[in-house]
C-alpha positions as CSV (number, residue, x, y, z in Angstrom):
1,X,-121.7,-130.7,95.9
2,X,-119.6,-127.9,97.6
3,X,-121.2,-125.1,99.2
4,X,-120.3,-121.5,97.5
5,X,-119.1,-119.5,101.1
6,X,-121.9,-117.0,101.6
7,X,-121.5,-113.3,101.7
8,X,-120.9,-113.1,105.1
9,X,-117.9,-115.8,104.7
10,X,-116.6,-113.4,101.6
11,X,-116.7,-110.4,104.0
12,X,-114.4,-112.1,106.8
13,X,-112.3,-113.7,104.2
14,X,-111.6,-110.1,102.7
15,X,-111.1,-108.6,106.0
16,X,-109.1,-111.0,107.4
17,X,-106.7,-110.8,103.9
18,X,-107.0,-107.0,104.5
19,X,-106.0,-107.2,107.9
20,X,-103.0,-109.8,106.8
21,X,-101.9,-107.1,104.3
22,X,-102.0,-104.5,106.3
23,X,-99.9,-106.0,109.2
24,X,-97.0,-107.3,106.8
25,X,-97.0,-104.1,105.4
26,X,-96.6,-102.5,109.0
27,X,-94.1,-104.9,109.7
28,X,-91.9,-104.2,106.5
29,X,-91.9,-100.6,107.5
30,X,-91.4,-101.1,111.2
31,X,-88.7,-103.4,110.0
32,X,-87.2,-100.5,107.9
33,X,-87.4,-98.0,110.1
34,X,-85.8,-100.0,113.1
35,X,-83.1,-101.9,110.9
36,X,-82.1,-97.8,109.3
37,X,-81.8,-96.7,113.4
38,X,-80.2,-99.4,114.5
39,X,-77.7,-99.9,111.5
40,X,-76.9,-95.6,112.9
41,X,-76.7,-96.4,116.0
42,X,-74.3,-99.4,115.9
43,X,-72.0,-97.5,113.4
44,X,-71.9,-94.7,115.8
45,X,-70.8,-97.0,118.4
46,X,-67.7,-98.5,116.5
47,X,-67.1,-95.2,115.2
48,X,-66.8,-93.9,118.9
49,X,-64.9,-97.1,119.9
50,X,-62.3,-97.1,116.7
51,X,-61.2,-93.4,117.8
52,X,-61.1,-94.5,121.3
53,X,-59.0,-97.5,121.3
54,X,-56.6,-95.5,118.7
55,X,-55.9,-92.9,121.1
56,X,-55.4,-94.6,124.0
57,X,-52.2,-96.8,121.8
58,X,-51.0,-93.9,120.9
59,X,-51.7,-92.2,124.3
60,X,-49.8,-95.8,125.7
61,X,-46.6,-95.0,122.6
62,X,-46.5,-91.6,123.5
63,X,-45.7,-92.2,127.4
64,X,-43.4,-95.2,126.4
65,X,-41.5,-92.7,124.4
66,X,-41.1,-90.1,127.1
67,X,-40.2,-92.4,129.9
68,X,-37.3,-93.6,127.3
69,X,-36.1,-89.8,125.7
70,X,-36.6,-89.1,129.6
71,X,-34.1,-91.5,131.4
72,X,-31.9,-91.0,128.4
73,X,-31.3,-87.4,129.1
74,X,-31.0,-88.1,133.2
75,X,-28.0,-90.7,132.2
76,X,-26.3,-88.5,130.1
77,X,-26.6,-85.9,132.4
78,X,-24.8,-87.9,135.3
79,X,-22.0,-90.1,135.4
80,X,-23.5,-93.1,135.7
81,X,-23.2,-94.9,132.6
82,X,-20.8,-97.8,133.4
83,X,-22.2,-98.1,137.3
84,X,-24.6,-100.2,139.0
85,X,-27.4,-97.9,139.8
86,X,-27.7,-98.2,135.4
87,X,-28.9,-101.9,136.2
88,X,-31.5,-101.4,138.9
89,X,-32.4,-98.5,136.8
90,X,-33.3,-100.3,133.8
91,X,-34.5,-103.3,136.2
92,X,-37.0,-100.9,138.4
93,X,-38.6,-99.7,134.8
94,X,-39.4,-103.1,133.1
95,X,-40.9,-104.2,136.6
96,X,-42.8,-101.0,137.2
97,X,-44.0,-101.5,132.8
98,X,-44.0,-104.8,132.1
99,X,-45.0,-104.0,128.0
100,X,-41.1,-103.7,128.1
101,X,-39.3,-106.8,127.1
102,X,-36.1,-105.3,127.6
103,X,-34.9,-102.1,128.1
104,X,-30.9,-101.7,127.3
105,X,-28.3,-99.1,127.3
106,X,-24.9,-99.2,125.1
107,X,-21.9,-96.8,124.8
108,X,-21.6,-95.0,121.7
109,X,-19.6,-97.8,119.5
110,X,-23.1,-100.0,120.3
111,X,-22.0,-102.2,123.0
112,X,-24.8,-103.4,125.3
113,X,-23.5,-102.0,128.6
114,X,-26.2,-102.9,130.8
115,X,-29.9,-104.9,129.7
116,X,-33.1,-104.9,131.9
117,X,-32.4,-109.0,133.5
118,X,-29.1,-109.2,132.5
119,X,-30.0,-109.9,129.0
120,X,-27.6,-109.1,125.8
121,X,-24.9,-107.6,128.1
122,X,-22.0,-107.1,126.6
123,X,-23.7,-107.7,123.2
124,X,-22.8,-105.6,120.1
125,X,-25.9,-104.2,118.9
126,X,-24.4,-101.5,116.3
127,X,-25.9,-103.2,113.4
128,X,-29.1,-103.5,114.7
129,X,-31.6,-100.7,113.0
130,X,-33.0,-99.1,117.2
131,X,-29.4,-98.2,117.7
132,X,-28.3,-96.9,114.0
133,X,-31.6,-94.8,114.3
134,X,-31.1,-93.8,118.2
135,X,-27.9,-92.9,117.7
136,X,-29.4,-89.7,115.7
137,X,-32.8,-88.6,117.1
138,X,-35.3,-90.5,118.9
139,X,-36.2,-93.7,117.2
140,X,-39.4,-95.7,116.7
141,X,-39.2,-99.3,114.8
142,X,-41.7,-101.2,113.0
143,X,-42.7,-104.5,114.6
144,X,-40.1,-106.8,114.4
145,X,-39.4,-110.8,115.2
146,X,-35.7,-110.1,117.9
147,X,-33.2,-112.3,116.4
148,X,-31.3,-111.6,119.3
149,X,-33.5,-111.3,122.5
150,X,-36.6,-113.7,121.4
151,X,-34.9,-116.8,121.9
152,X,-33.8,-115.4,125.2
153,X,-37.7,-115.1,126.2
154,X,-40.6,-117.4,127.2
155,X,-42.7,-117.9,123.8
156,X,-46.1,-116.8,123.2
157,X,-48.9,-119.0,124.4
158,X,-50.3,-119.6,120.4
159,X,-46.8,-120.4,119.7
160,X,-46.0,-118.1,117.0
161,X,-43.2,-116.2,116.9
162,X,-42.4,-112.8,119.9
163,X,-42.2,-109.9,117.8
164,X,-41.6,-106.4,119.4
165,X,-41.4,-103.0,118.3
166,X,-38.2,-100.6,118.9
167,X,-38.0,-97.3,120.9
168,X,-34.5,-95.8,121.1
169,X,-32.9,-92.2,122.2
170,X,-29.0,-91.1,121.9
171,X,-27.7,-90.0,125.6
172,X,-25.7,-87.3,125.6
173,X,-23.8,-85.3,127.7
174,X,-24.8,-82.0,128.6
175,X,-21.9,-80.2,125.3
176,X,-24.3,-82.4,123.0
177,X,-21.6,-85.1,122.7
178,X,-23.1,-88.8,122.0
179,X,-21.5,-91.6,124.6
180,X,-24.7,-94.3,124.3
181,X,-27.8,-95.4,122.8
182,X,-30.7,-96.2,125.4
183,X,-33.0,-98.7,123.5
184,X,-36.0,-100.7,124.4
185,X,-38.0,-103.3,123.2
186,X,-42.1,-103.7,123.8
187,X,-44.2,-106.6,123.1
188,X,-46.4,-106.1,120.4
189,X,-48.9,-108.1,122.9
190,X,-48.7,-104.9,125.1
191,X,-51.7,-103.8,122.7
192,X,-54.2,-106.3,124.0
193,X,-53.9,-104.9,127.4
194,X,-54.5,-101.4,126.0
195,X,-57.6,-102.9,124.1
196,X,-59.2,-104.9,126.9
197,X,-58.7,-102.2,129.7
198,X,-60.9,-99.6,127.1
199,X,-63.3,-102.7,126.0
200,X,-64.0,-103.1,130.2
201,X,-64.3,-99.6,130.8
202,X,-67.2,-99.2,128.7
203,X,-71.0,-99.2,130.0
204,X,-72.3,-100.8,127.5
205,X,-71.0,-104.5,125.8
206,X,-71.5,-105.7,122.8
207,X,-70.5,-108.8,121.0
208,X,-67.7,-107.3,118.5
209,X,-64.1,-107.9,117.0
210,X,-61.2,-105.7,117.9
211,X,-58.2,-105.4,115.3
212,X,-54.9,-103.9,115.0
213,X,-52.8,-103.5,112.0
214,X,-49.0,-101.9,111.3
215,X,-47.6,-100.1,108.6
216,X,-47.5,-102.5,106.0
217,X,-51.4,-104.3,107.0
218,X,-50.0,-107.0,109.1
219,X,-51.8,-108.0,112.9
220,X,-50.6,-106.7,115.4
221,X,-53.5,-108.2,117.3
222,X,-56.1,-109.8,116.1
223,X,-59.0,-112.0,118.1
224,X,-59.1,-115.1,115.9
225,X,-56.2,-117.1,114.3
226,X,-58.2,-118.3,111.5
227,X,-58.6,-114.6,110.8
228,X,-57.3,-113.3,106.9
229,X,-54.0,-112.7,107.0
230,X,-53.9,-108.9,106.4
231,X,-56.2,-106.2,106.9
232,X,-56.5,-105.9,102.8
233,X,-57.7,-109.2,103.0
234,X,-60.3,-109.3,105.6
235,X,-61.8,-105.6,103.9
236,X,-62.0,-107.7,100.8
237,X,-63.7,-110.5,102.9
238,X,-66.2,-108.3,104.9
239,X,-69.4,-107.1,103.2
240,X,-71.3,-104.4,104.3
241,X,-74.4,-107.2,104.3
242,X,-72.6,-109.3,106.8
243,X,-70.3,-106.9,108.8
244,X,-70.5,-103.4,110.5
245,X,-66.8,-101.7,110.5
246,X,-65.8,-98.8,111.5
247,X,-61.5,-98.2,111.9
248,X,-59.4,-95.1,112.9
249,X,-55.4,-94.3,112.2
250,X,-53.0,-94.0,115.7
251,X,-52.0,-90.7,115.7
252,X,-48.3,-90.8,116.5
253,X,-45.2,-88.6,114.5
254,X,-42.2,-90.3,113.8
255,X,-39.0,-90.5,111.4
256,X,-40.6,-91.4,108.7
257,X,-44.0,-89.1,108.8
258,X,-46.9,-90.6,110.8
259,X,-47.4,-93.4,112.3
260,X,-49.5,-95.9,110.0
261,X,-51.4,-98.4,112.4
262,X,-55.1,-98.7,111.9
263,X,-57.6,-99.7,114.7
264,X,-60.6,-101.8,113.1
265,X,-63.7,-102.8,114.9
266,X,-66.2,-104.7,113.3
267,X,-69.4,-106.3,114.4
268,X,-71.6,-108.8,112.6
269,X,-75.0,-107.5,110.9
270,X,-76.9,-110.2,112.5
271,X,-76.0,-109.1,116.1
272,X,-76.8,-105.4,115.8
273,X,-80.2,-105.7,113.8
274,X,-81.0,-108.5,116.9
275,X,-83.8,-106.5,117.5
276,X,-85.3,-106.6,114.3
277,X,-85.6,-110.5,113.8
278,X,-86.8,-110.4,117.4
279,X,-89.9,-107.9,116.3
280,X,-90.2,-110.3,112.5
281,X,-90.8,-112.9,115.3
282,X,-93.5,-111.2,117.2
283,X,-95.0,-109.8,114.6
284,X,-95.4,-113.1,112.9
285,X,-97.6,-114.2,116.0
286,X,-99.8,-111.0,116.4
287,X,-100.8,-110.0,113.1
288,X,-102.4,-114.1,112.1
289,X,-104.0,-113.6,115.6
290,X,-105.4,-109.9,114.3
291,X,-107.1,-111.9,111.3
292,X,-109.1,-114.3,113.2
């Protein structure tokens, strides 16, 4: 016959539920409390990171611009368009920038006069969209695959396809009269460099995604080539429960009204609340040992 646990037994049993209670119900708020703070603290960060990384591209656009309006208005300025010194030129920038595929200057009918390497001299390029534009104001293009100068160029690494985006500017001579176009193409993979210079700058690293979309949603860069194929797609595919995200708009005028890219950082859930599974852990150890 089993012995009914005295009232002593009945006391410790109570106190040790009691205690049990109490500690779960410490650690649920501790839980809260941190998980609240640090779910702040790492939106803050991307926050902070997002607006970073989208002024320094359009910090990076803004200086590829002016070096191009820049060296338009020195050639058509000088007499210089048909002469050598236009090839070292154009040679001396693409070494000195290498996010310049090719930098190349035509006369005003849209004939390649001289490229950065030699390329697409003597080329007409007055159906292509950076002269047409050029030829009026300063131009910007959206990203592009070159049908012209990307079989002309090593391939990328993954093997997809080189795609570049366009800066042009008319030269002219000091009456305002129009003799050239000065064009230029930059890899699109220029943006990584931008991205991992600010990513090792910073004090503080944490394990989280970088992404860059154009105009129309499509990567620009992106870390992973299983990654959804737009940025619609991967918003759709990125619940608050799973993901942190933060993303900011590069701030850059052009033809067409502002520029449309959008910076996105995003960090999984699990790595910023870290902290908090780590304190479930100890607290699953202290509070049994509090009931004995």
């Amino acid at each position: 016959m089993l012995r009914r646990p005295g009232l002593r037994e009945r006391l410790a049993l109570a106190m040790g539920a009691f205690v049990v209670s109490i500690g779960v119900g410490l650690t649920l708020l501790m839980e809260w409390r941190l998980a609240a703070g640090l779910r702040e603290s790492a939106q803050q960060r991307l926050e902070y990171l997002a607006r970073d990384l989208s002024s320094r591209i359009g910090e990076d656009l803004r200086e590829r611009r002016l070096e191009v309006s820049r060296l338009a208005l020195v050639l058509g300025s000088s007499d210089v368009l048909n002469s050598r010194a236009v090839q070292q030129t154009l040679d001396g920038l693409q070494t000195r920038v290498p996010a310049y595929a090719w930098i190349g200057l035509t006369d005003a009918r849209g004939h390649v006069l001289a490229g950065s390497g030699g390329l697409l001299s003597g080329v007409d390029a007055s159906t292509r969209p950076w002269f047409l534009g050029g030829a009026r104001a300063e131009f910007f293009g959206d990203p592009h695959v070159a049908k012209m100068l990307g079989p002309l160029l090593p391939p990328e690494r993954s093997g997809e396809p080189l795609r570049f985006f366009d800066l042009a500017s008319p030269v002219r001579r000091p009456d305002g009269t129009m003799v050239g176009v000065l064009g230029a193409h930059l890899y699109t993979g220029w943006i990584r460099t931008v991205v991992e210079r600010t990513l090792d700058s910073r004090i503080e690293h944490f394990p989280l995604e970088v992404l860059v979309a154009d105009n129309t949603g499509d990567w620009l860069y992106k870390t992973s080539p299983d990654l959804s194929a737009t940025l619609a797609a991967l918003l759709r595919e990125s619940p608050p429960t799973r993901y942190l995200l933060s993303s900011a708009k590069v701030d850059l005028p052009t033809e067409a009204g502002k520029l449309a890219w959008t910076v996105l950082v995003r960090e999984e859930a699990s790595d910023a609340l870290a902290p908090v599974y780590e304190n479930r852990r100890q607290m699953g150890i202290v509070v049994p040992l509090l009931a004995l």
